[in-house]
C-alpha positions as CSV (number, residue, x, y, z in Angstrom):
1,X,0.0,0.0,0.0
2,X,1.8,3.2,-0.9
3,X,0.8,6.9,0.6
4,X,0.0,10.1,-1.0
5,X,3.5,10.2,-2.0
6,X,4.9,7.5,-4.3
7,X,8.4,7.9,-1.8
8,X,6.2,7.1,1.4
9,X,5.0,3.3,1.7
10,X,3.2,1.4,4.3
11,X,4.2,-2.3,4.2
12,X,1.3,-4.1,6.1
13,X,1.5,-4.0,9.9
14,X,5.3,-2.8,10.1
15,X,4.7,0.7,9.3
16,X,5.6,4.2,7.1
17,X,8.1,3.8,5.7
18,X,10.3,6.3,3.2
19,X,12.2,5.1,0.6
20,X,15.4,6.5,0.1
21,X,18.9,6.0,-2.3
22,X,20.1,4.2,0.3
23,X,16.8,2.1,0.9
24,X,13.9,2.5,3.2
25,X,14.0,4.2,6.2
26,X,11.8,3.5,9.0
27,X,9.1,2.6,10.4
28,X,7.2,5.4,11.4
29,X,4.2,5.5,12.9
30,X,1.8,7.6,10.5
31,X,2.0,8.8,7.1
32,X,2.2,12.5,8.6
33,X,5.5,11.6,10.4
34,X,7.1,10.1,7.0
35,X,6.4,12.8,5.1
36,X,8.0,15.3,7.9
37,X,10.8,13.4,7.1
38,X,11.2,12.7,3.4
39,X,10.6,16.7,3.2
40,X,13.4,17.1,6.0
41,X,15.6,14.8,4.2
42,X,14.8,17.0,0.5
43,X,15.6,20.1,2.2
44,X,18.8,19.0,3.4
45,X,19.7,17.3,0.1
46,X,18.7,20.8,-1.3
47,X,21.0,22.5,0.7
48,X,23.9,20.3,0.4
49,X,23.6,21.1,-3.3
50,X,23.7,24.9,-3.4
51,X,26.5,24.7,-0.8
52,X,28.5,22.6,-3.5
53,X,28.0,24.9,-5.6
54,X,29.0,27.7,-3.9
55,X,31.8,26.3,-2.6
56,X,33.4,25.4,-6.1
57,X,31.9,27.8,-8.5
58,X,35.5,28.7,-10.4
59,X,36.3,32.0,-9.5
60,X,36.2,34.9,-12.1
61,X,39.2,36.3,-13.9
């Protein structure tokens, strides 16, 4: 059975869970609580990125 988003699963009695690159992470113990942290996890991965490319944008000559 999957949630509202296609990220955040519930896999019969176990759980939310949120699947990740790495795999699933979990269980949680609503849909609500997943999806506070799949969106935790996509602004971090956000940030991460535009720190990246801050930190080695080649410098103008």
């Amino acid at each position: 059975m999957t949630g509202k988003n296609s990220q955040i699963v519930k896999i019969n009695k176990n759980g939310w869970y949120v699947e990740t690159r790495t795999g699933f992470d979990g269980p949680f113990n609503s849909e609500k609580e997943a999806s506070i942290f799949l969106n935790l996890i996509k602004a971090s991965d956000a940030a991460r990125v535009e720190f990246a490319g801050l930190q080695f944008t080649p410098a103008a000559e």
